[in-house]
Every structure is written in C-alpha cells, then in structure tokens.
N, C-alpha and C positions, 0 to 999 in steps of 0.2 A: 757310755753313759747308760747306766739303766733305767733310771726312772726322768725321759725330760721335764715331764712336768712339775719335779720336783726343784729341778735344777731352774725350772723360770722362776715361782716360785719363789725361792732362795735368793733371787737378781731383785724380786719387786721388793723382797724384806730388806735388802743389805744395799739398796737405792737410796740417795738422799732424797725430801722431799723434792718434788720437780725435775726428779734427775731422768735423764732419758737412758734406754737400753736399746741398743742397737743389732739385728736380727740380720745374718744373709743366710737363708735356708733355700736349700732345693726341696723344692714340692713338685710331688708326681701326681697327674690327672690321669691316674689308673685307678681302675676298678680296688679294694679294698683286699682281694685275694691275691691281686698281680703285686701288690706292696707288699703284702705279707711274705710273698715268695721271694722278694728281691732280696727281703733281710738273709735268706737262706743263703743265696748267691754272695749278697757282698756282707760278710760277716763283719770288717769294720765297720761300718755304719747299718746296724742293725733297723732303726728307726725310719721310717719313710713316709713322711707325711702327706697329706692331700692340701692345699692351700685353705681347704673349710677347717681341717684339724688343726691346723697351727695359728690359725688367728683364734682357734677356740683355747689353747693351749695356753695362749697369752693374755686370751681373756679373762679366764680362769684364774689365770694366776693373781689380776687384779689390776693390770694395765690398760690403758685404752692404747689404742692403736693410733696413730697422728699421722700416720704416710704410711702408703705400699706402691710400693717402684716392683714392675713384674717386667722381667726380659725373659725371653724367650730361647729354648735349646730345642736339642733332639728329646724322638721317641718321650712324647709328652711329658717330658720334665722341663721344669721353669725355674727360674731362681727369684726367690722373693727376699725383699728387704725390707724388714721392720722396722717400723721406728716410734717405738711403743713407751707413755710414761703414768 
C-alpha cells in the first residue's frame, strides 16, 4: 500500500451512512527516525505508525473514532483497534 491515507479515505467514501470501519493496526512508540528505519528493514510493511499518526490518519480521512482497545507487545509496539464511523 503506498498511499494509506488514501486507502482510508477511499473506506470513509464507499461506507454506507452509519456504517462502521474496523481498524487492527500496530503502532510503534518510537521516535519518528526509528520508524522510518524499520520500513528499511521490513520492506513488507513499509508503513509504521505512531498511535498520534493513525488516529490522525482516520481523522483526516473523515471518521470519528468511537472506541480504541490498546493491548500491549514487545519493544514498544502495541496493537490498536479502531473502531471509527
């Protein structure tokens, strides 16, 4: 995916009214150069958000956010669950 925020975006336009979108993202609480580096490392998933970027991501696009469930991994990666309409 190159452009995500295109790709949310594209979920809030082709949503029925009321319709919900449902989000499981890992977001890393690293500095904004340690993410940039990771895309180096894991070239599948080029993308690496911070938990501030991706609810901006989805705000942007034009959803409000209605719930975030945050469980907890390793080396400060979290996994967040959206639940945005």
């Amino acid at each position: 995916m190159q452009k995500p925020a295109d790709v949310i975006a594209e979920a809030f336009r082709d949503l029925r009214p009321g319709g919900n979108l449902y989000l499981d993202v890992n977001c890393f609480s690293l500095p904004a150069t340690v993410r940039k580096q990771l895309g180096w490392i894991d070239q599948l998933h080029p993308h690496h958000f911070s938990p501030t970027q991706m609810r901006s991501l989805i705000s942007s696009a034009g959803f409000t956010i209605k719930q975030l469930e945050v469980t907890k991994a390793s080396f400060e990666q979290s996994g967040k669950k959206f639940i945005a309409n």
